[in-house]
N, C-alpha and C positions, 0 to 999 in steps of 0.2 A: 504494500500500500504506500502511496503514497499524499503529499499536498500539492493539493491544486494553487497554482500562486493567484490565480484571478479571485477563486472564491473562496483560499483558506480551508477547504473542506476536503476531506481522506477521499480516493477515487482508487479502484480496483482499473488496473492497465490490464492485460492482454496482448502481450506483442507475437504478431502470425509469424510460423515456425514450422517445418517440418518435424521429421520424426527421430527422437537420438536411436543409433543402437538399440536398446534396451525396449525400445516401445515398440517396434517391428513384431507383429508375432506370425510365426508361420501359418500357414492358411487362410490368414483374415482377407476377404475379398473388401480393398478401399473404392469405393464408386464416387468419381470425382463433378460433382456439379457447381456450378451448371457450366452445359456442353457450349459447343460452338456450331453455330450455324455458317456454313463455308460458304463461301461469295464466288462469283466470277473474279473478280477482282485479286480475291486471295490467291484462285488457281494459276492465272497468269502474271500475276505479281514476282510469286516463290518461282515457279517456273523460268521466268527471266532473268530474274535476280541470279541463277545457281545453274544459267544457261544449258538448261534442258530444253534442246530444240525439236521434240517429241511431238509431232502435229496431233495427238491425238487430244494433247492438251492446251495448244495452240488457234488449231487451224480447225473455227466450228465450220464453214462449208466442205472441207475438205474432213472432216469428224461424220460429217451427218450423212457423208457417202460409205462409211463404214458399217461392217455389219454386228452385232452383238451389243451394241450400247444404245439402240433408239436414236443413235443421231444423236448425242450427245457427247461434250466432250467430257473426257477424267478429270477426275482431280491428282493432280500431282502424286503415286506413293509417297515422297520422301515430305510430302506437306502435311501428309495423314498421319505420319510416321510421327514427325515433330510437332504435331497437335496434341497425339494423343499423350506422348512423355511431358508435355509443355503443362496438359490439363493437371497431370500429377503432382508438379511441382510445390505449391501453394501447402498439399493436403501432407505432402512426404517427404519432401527433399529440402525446402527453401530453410537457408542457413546454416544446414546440418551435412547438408553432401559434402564430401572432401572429391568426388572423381567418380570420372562414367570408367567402368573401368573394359564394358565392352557391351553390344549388340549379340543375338544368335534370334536362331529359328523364326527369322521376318517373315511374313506370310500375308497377303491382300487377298483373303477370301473372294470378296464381292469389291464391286467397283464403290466408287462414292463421285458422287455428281455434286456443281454448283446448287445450291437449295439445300442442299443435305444438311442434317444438323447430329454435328460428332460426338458421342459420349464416351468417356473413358471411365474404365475399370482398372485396375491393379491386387493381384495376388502376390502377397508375398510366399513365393515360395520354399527359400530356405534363408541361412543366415546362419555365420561363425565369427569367431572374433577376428581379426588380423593376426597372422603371426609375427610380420617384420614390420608392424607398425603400431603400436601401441595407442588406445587411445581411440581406436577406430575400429572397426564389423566391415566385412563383406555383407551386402544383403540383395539377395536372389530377387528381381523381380518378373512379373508376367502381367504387360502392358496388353488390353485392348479396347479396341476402338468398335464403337457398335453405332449405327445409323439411327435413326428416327426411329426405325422400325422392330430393332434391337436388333437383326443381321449386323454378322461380326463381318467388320469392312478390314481389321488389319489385328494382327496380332505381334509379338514381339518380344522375347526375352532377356535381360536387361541385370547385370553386372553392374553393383555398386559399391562404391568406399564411403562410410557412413561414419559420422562420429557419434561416443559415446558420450553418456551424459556427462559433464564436466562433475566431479568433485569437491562439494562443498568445503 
């Protein structure tokens, strides 16, 4: 607790934090809200930005002569990718990550179109302490990403260095 200096009066803080170590537990499914609704704007933004000259995600006349999406263009993978780690942030990671320490098993089930609106989940799956680095956890996770509809649009499994709670 502290004082407020305007009105002299005790005030409970609350400062937003991910998760130390210690509060990871295996299995618990984290379901991060609220999702993101993807824009045209997004898909060709990220796309140019990291010069992916992929028409499927570029070129809508030259998209809607395509067969299998309706004539529509995709949404960027690696946009859906870093939406859905990005959603986690806030709920698991913010202040507490020390390092991504790696990527496995990417997967785009189904596609995800402009309009769509992104939800992410997170499993933790495992977790140990560091050996050569004291202070910090390994912690397993299992990123995904689910449509409007709940159809899984992207999956991803995800290596992290996590700090433990500091020592009073």
């Amino acid at each position: 607790m502290s004082t407020e200096p305007a009105t002299g009066q005790m005030t409970n803080r609350v400062v937003q934090r991910g998760l130390w170590f210690e509060e990871f537990a295996e299995g618990t499914l984290y379901e991060h809200r609220p999702g993101r609704t993807v824009t045209e704007a997004d898909n060709v933004l990220f796309t140019t930005l990291t010069m992916n000259t992929q028409a499927l995600h570029l070129d809508a006349a030259w998209s809607a002569t395509q067969p299998g999406f309706g004539g529509q263009r995709l949404v960027n993978s690696m946009f859906t990718l870093s939406t859905i780690v990005g959603l986690s942030v806030s709920q698991l990671t913010q202040g507490t990550l020390v390092a991504n320490l790696g990527f496995s098993d990417i997967a785009f089930p189904a596609p995800l179109f402009a309009g769509d609106t992104l939800y992410a989940e997170t499993e933790c799956t495992g977790k140990r302490e560091s050996r050569s680095r004291p202070g910090e956890g390994v912690v397993s996770l299992l990123h995904i990403g689910r449509n409007q509809d709940g159809v899984v649009v992207a999956r991803a499994a995800r290596a992290t260095l996590v700090r433990r709670r500091p020592v009073d």
